[in-house]
C-alpha positions, 0 to 999 in steps of 0.5 A: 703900501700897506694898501697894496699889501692887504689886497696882495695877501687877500688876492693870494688866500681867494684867488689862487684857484685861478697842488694839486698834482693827483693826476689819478687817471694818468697814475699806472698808465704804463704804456704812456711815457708820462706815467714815468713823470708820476712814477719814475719807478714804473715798467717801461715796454717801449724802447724809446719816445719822443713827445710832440713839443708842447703837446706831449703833456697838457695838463690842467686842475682848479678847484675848492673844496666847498661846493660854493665856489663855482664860477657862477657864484663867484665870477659871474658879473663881476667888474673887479676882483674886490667883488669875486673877494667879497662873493667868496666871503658870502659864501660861508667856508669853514676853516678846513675850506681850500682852494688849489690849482695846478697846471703843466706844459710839457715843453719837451719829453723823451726817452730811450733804452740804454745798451743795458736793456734794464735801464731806461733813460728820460729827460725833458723840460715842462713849465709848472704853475701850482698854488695852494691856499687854506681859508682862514676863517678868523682873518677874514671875518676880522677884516670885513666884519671887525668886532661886530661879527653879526652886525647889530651894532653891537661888538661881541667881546672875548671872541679871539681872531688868529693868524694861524690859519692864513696858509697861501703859497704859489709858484711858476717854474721851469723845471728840467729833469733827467730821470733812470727807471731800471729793472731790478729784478723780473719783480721790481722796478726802481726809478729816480729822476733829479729835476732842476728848477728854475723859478720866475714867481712865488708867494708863500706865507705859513707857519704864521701865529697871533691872536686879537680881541676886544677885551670889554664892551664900553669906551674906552674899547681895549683891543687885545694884540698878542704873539704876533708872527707873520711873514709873507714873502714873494718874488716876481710880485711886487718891488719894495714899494709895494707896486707890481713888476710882473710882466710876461718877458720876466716870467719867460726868462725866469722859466728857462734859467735867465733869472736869479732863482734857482733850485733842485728836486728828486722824484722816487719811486717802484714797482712790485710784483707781489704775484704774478697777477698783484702789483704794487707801486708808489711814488713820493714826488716833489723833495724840491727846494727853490732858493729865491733872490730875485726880485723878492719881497718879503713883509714881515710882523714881529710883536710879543703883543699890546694893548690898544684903549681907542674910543671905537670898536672896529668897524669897517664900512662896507666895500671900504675895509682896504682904507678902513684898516690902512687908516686905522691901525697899520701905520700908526701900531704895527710895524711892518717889515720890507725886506730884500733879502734871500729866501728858500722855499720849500715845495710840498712833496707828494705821495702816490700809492697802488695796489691792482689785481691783472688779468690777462685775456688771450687775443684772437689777432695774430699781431703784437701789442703795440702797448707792452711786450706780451707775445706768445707762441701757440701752435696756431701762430703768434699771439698777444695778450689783452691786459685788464686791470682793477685796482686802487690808488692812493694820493696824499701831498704834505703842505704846511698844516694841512694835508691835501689827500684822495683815494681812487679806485678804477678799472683800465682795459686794453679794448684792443691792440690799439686802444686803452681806457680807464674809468676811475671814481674817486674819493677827496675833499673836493667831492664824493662822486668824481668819475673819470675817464681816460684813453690812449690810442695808437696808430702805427707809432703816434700815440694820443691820449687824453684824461677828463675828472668830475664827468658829472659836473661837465654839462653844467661847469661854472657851477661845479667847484672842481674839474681837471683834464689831461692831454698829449701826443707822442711817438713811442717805438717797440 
């Protein structure tokens, strides 16, 4: 069992990139009705929509922040995920490294405006996977390395390994929402969607603490042990005994409320117009909680601290450190609790920031904006105007002890009546030259968009460390 444990949590902490939730190009596309799904305070011009089934909303994000860890580097002729573990540890991640993942299906989507115009009403379904992971740097030079970090054959004494750093957490949810934007005043515009959660897999473990290290360099070796607190819990993963139960049928059910784990959300937001050209908008997203009591197993470590005399320092061999450490230390000295008992999550909420300068362009078509309600009369007919747009964004998501954040500044142009694009650069952990593009075109009422990140990287993929890409179809009427 205690086997299965530690490739559990090693599989967790490295492979979790198989939160993030930027979504930068999609933020401030008023005219698509996902925007309202980053932004349920955001202004809506279209009276009502209805997504393409699971097309409406197709989205996905993968990537660490060490430019390192690219498919290449880490996946390339591998035969087992003990390998891609060991090609991540050769690839020397500090520990403010991470890795995330997000990916979304919308299952249904649609909306329309109430019998009081101001008010706008949304709802659908969509399917989410998100997962997180920090490196933790001491845990595992510990586990591969042991004492003799350098591998001279000879222990270093003094040099302190923590548990603190060990900070993993991924899910699997249905999530079905309902959500209100309403128009305040001609400045503001307000918005709440309340999201109800249903839950068929998660692991998570933060807020962890403990220290070790070797205390002196001769036989007999003392290894220090202090204030250990580890708790590691899942559900969907693993049963008591430490095997797997996932399977496809169980994670279906689970998405669509047939399982035991279940929860609520809120998502805020609006819109300010400071002028008549300067709007401001912000979101803060994912004040979720998901209560967990099925299939759930949680490993727990409570120890004040002890001191070990043996006649060896550790040592792992290499490729055998699973078995190394089972025989070595966990089932003689510390006692590792399995408990079945509820649990609650708490998700990592999210913050969305804009400010963008507006410049309207008076169109020589005599016909309406299919995008936003923006005629105007002149003696020669009717007309429309053509909205760009200069801004920058902001992006911060609050995990346990750490802070996943970006900056993003982009330009949006109405090209025509009847296409948009974006081009954004942005700024974040994952990189200093991430250049985006997005569009959304209509023809009579369907509506197609699509959005792609990190463009530099595109030509050469399995050696980038980052890419995310968006699409969706829907019928939107004016």
């Amino acid at each position: 069992m205690i086997n299965k444990l530690y490739l559990l949590i090693l599989f967790a902490i490295f492979c979790v990139n198989v939160s993030s939730q930027n979504q930068q190009l999609l933020y401030g596309f008023d005219q698509l009705p996902q925007n309202l799904m980053l932004n349920p305070g955001a202004e809506v011009a279209f009276d009502k929509h209805f997504g393409i089934p699971f097309l409406s909303n197709v989205y996905f994000e993968a990537g660490a922040t060490n430019n390192n860890i690219t498919y290449n580097n880490i996946l390339k002729d591998t035969d087992s995920n003990s390998e891609a573990l060991r090609n991540v540890y050769g690839q020397d991640l500090k520990n403010d490294d991470y890795f995330l993942v997000s990916q979304q299906l919308e299952l249904i989507n649609a909306g329309w405006r109430l019998k009081n115009p101001d008010y706008y009403l949304s709802l659908g379904m969509y399917q989410k996977l998100e997962g997180f992971a920090n490196y933790p740097v001491d845990f595992v030079e510990l586990f591969y390395e042991g004492d003799d970090k350098d591998r001279d054959g000879i222990p270093e004494k003094d040099v302190v390994s923590t548990l603190n750093e060990v900070n993993v957490t991924g899910e699997m949810l249905g999530v079905f929402h309902v959500g209100l934007s309403k128009k305040v005043s001609e400045k503001l515009n307000i918005g709440v969607r309340l999201k109800f959660i249903s839950a068929s897999l998660n692991m998570h473990s933060a807020n962890n603490s403990g220290s070790y290290f070797l205390r002196n360099l001769n036989a007999p070796f003392q290894h220090d042990f202090s204030n250990l607190n580890f708790r590691f819990d899942s559900s969907g993963f693993i049963d008591k005994e430490g095997n797997s139960i996932v399977n496809r049928s169980d994670i279906t059910k689970g998405l669509f409320f047939l399982g035991g784990n279940f929860g609520l959300g809120l998502d805020v937001g609006f819109t300010y117009h400071a002028s008549e050209n300067v709007i401001f908008s912000a979101s803060l997203l994912d004040l979720d909680y998901v209560n967990y009591s099925d299939a759930i197993t949680t490993y727990e470590i409570v120890n004040d601290g002890f001191v070990l005399e043996d006649d060896n320092f550790y040592d792992p061999p290499d490729k055998g450190q699973l078995s190394y450490w089972e025989n070595t230390i966990a089932p003689i000295y510390l006692k590792i609790d399995t408990l079945q008992t509820a649990y609650v999550n708490y998700r990592a909420p999210k913050l969305h920031t804009s400010a963008k300068y507006q410049i309207n362009k008076k169109s020589k078509e005599k016909d309406n904006s299919v995008f936003r309600n923006t005629r105007y009369v002149t003696p020669s007919g009717l007309k429309t105007e053509l909205i760009s747009e200069i801004g920058i964004q902001t992006y911060t998501a609050f995990r346990p002890n750490k802070i996943d954040w970006a900056i993003t500044g982009f330009y949006s142009k109405e090209i025509t009546n009847y296409l948009t694009g974006k081009i954004s650069y942005t700024y974040d952990d994952f990189s200093a030259k991430n250049i985006g593009i997005g569009f959304s075109t209509h023809f009579r009422k369907f509506n197609f968009y699509a959005t792609a990140d990190n463009l530099l990287a595109l030509p050469k993929m399995k050696d980038s460390n980052y890419q995310s890409f968006q699409f969706g179809m829907n019928l939107i009427f004016y």
